[in-house]
N, C-alpha and C positions, 0 to 999 in steps of 0.2 A: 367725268363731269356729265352731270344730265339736265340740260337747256329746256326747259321746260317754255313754250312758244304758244300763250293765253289770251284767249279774249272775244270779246263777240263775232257771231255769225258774220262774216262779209268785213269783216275789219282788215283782213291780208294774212291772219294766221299760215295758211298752208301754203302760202304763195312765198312769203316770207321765208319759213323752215325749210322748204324744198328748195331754191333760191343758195338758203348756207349750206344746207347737206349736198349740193353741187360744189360750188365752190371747196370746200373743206374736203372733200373727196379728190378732186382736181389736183390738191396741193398733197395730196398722197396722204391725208391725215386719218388713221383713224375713224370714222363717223357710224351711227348709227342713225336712223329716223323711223318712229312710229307716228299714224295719225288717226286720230279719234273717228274717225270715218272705216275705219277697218273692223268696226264691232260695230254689232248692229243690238245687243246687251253686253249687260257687266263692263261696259265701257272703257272707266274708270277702273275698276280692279285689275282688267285686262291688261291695260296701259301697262299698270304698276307690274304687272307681273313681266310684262317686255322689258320695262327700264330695270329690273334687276337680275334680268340676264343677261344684259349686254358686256363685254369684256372691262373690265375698270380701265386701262389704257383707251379706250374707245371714247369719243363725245357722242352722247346723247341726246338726238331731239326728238322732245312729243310735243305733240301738237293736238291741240282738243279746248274746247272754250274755259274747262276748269272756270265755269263762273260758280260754282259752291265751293263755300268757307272748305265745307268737309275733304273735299278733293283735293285743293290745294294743300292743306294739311296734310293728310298722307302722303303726298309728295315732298315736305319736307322733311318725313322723316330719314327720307334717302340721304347717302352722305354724297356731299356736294353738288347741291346744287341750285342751280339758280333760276329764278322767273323773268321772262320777257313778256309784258304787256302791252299786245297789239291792239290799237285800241282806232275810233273811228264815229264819226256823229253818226247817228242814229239812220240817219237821209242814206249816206254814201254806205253804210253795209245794206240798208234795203234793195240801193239800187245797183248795187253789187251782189247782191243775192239772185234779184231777176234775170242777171244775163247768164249766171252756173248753170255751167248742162243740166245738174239735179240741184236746183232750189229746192231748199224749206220752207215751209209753209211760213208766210208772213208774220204769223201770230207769234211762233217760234221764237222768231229772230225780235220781237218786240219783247216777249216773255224775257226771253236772254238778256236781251240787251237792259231792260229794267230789273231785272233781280241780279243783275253781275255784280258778285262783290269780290271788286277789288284788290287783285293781292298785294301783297307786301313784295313789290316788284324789284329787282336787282336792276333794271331798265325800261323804260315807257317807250313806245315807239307808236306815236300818231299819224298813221297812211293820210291823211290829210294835207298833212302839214309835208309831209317827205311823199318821195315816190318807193317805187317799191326797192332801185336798186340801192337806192341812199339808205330805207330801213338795212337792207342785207349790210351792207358795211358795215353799220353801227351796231349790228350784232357778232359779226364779225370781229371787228374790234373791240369790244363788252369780252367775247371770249378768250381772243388774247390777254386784254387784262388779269383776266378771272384764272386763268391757266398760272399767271405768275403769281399769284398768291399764297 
């Protein structure tokens, strides 16, 4: 299975995936993690080419904003798998961007955060509303679901 972990700059993406890929690891499970921050080009192709070498017994998490249609897309042409949209007001990933050792340029994260279009999620998880270890559970638990399927 490859958990694909989406959504604007400063929303908890990485905080979130790195959080399960602990946990899931911990419990002696299989796991894999890539993060969109490991290319610096070809990003997106990149990624894909990590998530389909990972071993099929393995969970896989990427993490990267996948705010274009096209991205997403190709991610689904993978077998099995599903999207988690991390998501977050506009305010709290800005001012979650200023305290990152490496901020992105403001514009960035406005750019992103106004042209994200939305996937066709298997689960939403609003940092707002939830803290961080409340979202890890409820991906957590998303994966047990999904595993039984």
């Amino acid at each position: 299975m490859i958990v694909v972990i989406c959504g604007p700059p400063g929303a908890g993406k990485t905080t979130v995936a790195t959080r399960v890929y602990h946990r899931l690891e911990s419990r002696s499970r299989p796991v894999r993690i890539v993060h969109s921050d490991e290319f610096s080009s070809r990003t997106y192709e990149r990624l894909y080419e990590r998530a389909t070498g990972w071993p099929t017994a393995a969970i896989g998490l990427v993490d990267g904003t996948f705010y274009k249609r096209e991205w997403q897309v190709q991610f689904r042409t993978l077998e099995d798998v599903r999207f988690v949209h991390v998501t977050a007001s506009l305010e709290t990933c800005l001012e979650r961007n200023r305290t990152r050792e490496d901020p992105i340029d403001e514009k960035g994260v406005h750019v992103i955060y106004r042209e994200f279009d939305d996937p066709d999620a298997n689960l939403t998880i609003d940092t707002d509303e939830l803290a961080a270890d409340e979202a890890v559970e409820r991906v957590l638990e998303a994966i047990c679901r999904w595993r039984e399927e």
